[in-house]
C-alpha positions in Angstrom: 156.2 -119.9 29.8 159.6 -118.8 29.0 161.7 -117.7 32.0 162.0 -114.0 32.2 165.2 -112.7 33.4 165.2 -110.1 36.6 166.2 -107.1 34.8 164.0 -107.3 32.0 161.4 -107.2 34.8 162.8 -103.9 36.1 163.4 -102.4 33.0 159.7 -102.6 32.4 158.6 -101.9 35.3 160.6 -98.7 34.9 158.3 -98.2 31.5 155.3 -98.5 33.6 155.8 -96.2 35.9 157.3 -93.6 33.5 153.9 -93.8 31.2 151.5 -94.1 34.1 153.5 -90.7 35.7 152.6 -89.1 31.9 148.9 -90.8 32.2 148.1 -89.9 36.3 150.7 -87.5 37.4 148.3 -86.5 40.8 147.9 -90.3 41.3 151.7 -91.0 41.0 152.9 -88.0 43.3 150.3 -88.9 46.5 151.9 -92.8 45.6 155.8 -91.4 45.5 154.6 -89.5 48.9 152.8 -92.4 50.7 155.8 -94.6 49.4 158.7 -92.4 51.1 156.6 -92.1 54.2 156.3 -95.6 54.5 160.3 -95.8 53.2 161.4 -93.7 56.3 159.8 -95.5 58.7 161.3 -99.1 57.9 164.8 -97.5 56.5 165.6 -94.9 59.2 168.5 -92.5 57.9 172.1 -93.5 59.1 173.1 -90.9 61.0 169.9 -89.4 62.1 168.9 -89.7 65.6 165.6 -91.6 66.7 164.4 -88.3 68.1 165.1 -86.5 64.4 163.9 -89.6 62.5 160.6 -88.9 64.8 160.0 -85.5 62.9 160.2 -86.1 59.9 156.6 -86.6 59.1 153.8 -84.5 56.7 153.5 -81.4 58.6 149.9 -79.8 58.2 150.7 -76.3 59.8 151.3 -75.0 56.7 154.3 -72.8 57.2 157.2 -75.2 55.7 158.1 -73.0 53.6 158.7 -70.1 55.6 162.4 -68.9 56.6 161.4 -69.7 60.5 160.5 -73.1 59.5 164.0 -73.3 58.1 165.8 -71.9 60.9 164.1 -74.6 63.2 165.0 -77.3 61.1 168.9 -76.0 60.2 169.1 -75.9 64.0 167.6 -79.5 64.9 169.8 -81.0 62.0 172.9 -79.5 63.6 172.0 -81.0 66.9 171.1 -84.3 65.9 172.2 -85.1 62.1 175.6 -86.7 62.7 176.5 -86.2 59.0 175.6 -82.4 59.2 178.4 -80.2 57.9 178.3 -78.4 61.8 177.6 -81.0 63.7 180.9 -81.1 65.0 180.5 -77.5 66.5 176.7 -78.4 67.8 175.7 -81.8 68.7 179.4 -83.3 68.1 180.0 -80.8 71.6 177.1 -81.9 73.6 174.3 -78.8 72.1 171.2 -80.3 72.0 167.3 -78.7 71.3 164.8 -78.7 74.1 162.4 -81.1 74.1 159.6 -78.4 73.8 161.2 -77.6 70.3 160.6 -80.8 69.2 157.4 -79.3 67.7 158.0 -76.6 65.6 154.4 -75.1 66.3 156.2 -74.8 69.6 159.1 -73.3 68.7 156.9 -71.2 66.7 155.1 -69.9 69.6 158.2 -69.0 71.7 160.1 -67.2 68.8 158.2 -65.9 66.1 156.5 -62.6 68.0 160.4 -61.3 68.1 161.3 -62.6 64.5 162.7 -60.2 61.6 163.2 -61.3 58.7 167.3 -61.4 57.5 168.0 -62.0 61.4 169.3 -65.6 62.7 169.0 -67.5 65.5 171.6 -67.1 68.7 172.9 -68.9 71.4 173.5 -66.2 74.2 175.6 -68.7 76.0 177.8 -70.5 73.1 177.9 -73.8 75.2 174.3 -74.1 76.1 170.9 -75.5 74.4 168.7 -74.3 71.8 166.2 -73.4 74.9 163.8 -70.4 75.1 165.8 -68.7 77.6 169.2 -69.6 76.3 167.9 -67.6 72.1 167.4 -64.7 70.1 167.3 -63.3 67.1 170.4 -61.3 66.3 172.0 -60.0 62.9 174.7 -62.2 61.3 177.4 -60.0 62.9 176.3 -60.1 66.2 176.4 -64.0 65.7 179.9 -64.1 64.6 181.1 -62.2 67.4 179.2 -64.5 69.9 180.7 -67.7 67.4 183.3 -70.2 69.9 185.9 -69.6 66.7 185.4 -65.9 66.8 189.0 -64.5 67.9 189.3 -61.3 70.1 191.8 -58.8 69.5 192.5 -55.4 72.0 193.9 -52.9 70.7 194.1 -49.2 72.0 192.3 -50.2 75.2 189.5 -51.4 73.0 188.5 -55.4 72.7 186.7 -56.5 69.6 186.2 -59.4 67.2 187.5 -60.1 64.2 184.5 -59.5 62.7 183.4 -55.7 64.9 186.9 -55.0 63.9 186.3 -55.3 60.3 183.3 -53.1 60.2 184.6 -50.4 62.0 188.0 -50.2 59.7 185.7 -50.2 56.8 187.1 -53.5 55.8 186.2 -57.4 54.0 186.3 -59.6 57.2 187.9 -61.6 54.9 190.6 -58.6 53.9 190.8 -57.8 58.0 192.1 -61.5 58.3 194.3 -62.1 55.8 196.1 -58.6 56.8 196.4 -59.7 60.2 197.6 -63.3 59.9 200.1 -62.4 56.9 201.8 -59.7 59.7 201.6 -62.1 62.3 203.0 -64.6 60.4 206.0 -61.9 59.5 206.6 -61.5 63.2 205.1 -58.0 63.4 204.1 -57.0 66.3 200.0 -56.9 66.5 198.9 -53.5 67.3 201.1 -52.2 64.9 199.3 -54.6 62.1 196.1 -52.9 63.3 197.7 -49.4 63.6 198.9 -49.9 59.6 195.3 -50.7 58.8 194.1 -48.0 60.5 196.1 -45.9 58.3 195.7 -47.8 55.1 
């Protein structure tokens, strides 16, 4: 028998599969699923904790695709996925999720009876846990004035964030802060940057 080099193995092996996927499409998905269950087990992520790897599996409750099932996995993957964009800001700074949260059909049970749809989940003390006592559901603008990078500014004997101050000039965050560092950066004196916007 002639010898048969390695990649013209793969190459038909990649055939196969791409007729039988044509043939048995059911068949091939529950083998692709079985396949990357079995995949994560032996080849855990780089990056991802033990204690994240460990949750990764088929879920049966049947609400994955709801936003609340989103929120708890953003917030775990902050905590615990060390190539997370935020992880940095979360788990890079000690945050972690209470062990009860592990399961989301426990997190489920502690949060959902006070869960709106369009709110997020908040921290009310920025350097503790995800914990039952320690969250809430708040609008995105309460959350970026409770944010660690959310500066204060006092001005007429009022203290707000950048963001509160925003909304009540009627202003773009984004427009609020690029006013206010461009005066700063000028050398103007702060309240009179807010005064001018006031105006404006």
């Amino acid at each position: 028998m002639p010898y048969k080099h390695p990649e013209d193995r793969r190459a038909r092996r990649k055939v196969y599969l791409k007729e039988q996927r044509l043939l048995h499409p059911e068949k091939m998905r529950e083998r692709d699923r079985v396949n990357s269950l079995r995949w994560r087990r032996e080849h855990p992520t780089p990056g991802i904790t033990p204690r994240m790897q460990g949750r990764r599996s088929h879920t049966t409750h049947g609400l994955r695709s709801t936003n609340i099932y989103k929120v708890w996995l953003g917030m775990r993957e902050r905590c615990f996925n060390l190539h997370h964009v935020s992880y940095a800001r979360y788990g890079g700074r000690g945050i972690t999720v209470c062990q009860r949260w592990d399961e989301f059909l426990n997190f489920y049970s502690d949060m959902a009876p006070t869960y709106q749809e369009g709110l997020t989940l908040d921290r009310m003390n920025n350097d503790g846990d995800y914990t039952p006592d320690n969250c809430r559901w708040v609008t995105r603008l309460i959350q970026a004035n409770n944010m660690a990078s959310s500066r204060l500014i006092t001005y007429q004997e009022e203290t707000h964030s950048e963001a509160e101050w925003a909304r009540l000039l009627n202003l773009k965050r984004s427009t609020f802060q690029s006013r206010l560092n461009r005066g700063i950066a000028r050398g103007i004196d702060i309240y009179d940057v807010m005064t001018a916007m006031q105006h404006s």
